[in-house]
N, C-alpha and C positions, 0 to 999 in steps of 0.2 A: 464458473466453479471458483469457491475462493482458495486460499492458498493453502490452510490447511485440507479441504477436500483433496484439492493435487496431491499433495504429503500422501496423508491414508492412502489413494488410490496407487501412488508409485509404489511404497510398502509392502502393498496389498500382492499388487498384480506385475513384478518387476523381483528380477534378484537383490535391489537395494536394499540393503539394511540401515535405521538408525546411524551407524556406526561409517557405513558408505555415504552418506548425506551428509553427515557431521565434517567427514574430510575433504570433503567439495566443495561444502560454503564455509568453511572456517568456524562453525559454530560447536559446539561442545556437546558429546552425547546425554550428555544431563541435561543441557538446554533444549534441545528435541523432544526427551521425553516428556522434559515440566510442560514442553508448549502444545505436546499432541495431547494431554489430560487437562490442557487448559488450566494449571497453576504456578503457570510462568507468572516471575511477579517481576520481569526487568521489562525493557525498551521493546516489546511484541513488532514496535515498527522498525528498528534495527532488524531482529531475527526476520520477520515475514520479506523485508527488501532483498537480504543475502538469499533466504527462499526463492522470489520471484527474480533474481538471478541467477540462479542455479535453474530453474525450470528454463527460462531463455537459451541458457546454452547447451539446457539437454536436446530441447526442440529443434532449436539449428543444428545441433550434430546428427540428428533425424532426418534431416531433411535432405543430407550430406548426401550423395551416390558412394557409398564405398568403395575403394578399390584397392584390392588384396595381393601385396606381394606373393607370389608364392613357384616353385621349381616347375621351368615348361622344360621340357628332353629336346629341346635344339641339338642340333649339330656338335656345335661346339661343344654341350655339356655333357651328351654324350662320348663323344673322344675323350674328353676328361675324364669322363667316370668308367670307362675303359684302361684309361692308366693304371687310376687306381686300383681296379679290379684286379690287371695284371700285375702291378704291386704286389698286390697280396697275394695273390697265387705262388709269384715267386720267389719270396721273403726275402723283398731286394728295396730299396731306396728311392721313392720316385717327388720326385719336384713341378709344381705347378706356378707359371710365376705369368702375371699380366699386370697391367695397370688396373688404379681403383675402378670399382663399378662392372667391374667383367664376371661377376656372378662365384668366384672362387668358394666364397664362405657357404653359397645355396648350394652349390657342387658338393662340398665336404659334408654337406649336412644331410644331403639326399642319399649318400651314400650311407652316412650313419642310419639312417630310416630305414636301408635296404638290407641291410646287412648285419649280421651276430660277429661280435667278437671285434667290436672298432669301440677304442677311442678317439676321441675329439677333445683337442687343448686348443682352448683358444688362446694366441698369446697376448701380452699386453705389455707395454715398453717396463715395467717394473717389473720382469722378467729375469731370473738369474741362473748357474746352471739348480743353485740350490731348491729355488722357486717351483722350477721345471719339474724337478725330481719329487718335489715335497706333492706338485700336482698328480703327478704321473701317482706316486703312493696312494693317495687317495684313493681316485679312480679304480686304484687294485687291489686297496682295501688291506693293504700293507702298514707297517711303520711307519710312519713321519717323520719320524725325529734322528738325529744321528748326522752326522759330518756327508759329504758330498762322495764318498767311496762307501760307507754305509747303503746310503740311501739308492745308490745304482743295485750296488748290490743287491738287495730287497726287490727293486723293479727286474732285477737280468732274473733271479729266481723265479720268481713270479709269472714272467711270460716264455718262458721256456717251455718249450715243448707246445706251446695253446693253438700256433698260429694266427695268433692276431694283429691287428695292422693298427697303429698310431698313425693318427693325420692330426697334424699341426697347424691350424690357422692364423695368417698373420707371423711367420716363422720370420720375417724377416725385421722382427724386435729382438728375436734371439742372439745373443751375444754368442760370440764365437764357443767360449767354453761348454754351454749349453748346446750346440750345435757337437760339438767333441761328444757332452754325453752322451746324444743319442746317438752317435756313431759307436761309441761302443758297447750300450746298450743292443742295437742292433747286432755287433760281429758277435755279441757272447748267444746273445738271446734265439736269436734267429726272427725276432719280429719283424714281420713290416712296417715300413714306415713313408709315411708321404707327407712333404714339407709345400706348404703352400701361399704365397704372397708376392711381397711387391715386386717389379725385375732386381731392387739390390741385392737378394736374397741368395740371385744367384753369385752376385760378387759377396758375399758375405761365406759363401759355401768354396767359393775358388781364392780368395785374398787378392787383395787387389795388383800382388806383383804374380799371383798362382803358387803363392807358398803353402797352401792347404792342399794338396793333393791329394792326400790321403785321404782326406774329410772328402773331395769333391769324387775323389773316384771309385766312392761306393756308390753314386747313384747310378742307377739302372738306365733312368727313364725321365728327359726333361720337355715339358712341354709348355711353348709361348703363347699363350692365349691371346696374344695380338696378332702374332703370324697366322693363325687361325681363324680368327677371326673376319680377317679379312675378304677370307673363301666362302665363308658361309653366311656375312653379315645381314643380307638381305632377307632368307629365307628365315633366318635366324630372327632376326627384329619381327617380322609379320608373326612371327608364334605367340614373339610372347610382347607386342602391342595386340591381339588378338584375347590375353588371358586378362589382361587390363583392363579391355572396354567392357561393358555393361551386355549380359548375355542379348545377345539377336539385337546387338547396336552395327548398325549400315551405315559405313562412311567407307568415302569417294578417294577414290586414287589419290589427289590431290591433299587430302586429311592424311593418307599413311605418308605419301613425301615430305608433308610439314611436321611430322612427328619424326621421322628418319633426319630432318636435315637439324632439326634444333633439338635431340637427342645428343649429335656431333658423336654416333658409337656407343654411345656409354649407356649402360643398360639399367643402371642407376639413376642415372639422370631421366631417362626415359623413364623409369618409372615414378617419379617424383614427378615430370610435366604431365601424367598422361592422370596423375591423382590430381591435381590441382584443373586440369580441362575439364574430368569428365566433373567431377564436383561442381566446379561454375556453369557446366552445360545443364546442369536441373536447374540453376535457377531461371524461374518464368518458359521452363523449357525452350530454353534457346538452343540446344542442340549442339554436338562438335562443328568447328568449324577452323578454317585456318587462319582467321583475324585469329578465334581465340587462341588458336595455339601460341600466333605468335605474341599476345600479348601476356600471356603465363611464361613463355619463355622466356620474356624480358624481365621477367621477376628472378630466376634463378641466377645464382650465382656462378658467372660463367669459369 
């Protein structure tokens, strides 16, 4: 099949458009068209090469075994999403804090899927209390504009009386003042709220001589997703190295210990080796095996 046959048939039989081809190979939606009506009058052998590289790498990404992050109800994420539940039941202040890769942001998000009446901010270090509050408006469908007592204002209005619960991801880019608003966004409001990120967060909530008092002893409920971890890490890991592999794929005890030991915990990393295994394991069907693991694992960044 030559190259414009492939064209047509992807077109045809694929959700590509013109316009999603064009941004793939770098070529232009007018150059597409002139060349699929055959009254391209430049370099056909420039356009058809950028073509027949774009086809190369659709085909290898075809060929790819995918493997799909997505929320397994372990142990651990369940005690978390219990937090938050009781959070919100109690319109009281609860905190989530682990090291990277411990599934926090999947936690916060499964909760939002499960539940009516949740916001989710996610933070990001250009975060201010101004920032916070201009987000929080949004999401409430409020004012934006107006000085940082303004704009509380508007949000304490707003969710007063709703019962709903604010979970914050990555809270601990939040600067102190930002941490102040939600505190008294909360004492007006009666919202809940659940703060969740890295362990400074909690020193960022206590000050580091404990001159925040106030701020740290509104919360309710704080829970260490490493101390935790701990207790459950094994039954925990086989769930979700189980949601990873390729459905009715059989590997040997020896496969799950090499994926447990070059994991090192981290649930993130696991899932980052366990895409790059099963991926190399289609080709020539060679299979999971613990050379490969351990040679994928030498690739990661430890």
């Amino acid at each position: 099949m030559n190259i414009k046959a492939k064209l047509i048939q992807l077109l045809e039989g694929t959700g590509y458009t013109q316009k999603k081809v064009a941004t793939k190979t770098g070529l232009s939606t007018a150059v597409i068209s002139q060349y699929l009506k055959g009254v391209y009058n430049g370099n056909i052998g420039n356009v058809e090469a950028a073509l027949a590289d774009f086809f190369r790498r659709e085909e290898d990404r075809a060929k790819h075994r995918a493997v799909t992050e997505r929320f397994v109800p372990t142990q651990l994420a369940t005690l978390a999403l219990g937090l938050i539940s009781n959070t919100h039941m109690d319109g009281d202040i609860g905190v989530i804090y682990g090291p990277a890769g411990m599934g926090k942001s999947m936690i916060l998000r499964e909760y939002v899927a499960q539940n009516k009446g949740v916001i989710l901010i996610e933070a990001d270090p250009g975060y201010t209390a101004k920032v916070l509050l201009q987000e929080l408006s949004s999401r409430l469908g409020v004012k934006k504009t107006g000085n940082i007592h303004e704009l509380s204002e508007e949000c304490i209005q707003a969710l007063t009386g709703t019962g709903w619960i604010v979970l914050v991801d990555e809270a601990e880019l939040l600067p102190y003042r930002a941490l102040e608003v939600l505190r008294r966004i909360h004492d007006r409001s009666g919202v809940s709220i659940v703060l969740a990120g890295m362990p400074r967060l909690l020193i960022n909530l206590k000050g580091s001589r404990g001159e925040y008092a106030q701020l740290y002893s509104r919360v309710g409920m704080a829970m260490d997703l490493a101390t935790y971890k701990d207790d459950q890490s094994h039954s925990d890991f086989r769930m979700i190295l189980s949601s990873l592999l390729p459905a009715g794929e059989s590997v040997s005890g020896e496969v799950v210990e090499a994926f447990l030991k070059h994991s090192k915990g981290n649930y993130r990393r696991m899932f980052k080796l366990a895409r790059g295994v099963v991926r190399s394991s289609g080709i020539n069907n060679q299979g999971i095996s613990v050379g490969l693991i351990e040679r994928y694992a030498g690739m990661l960044i430890h």
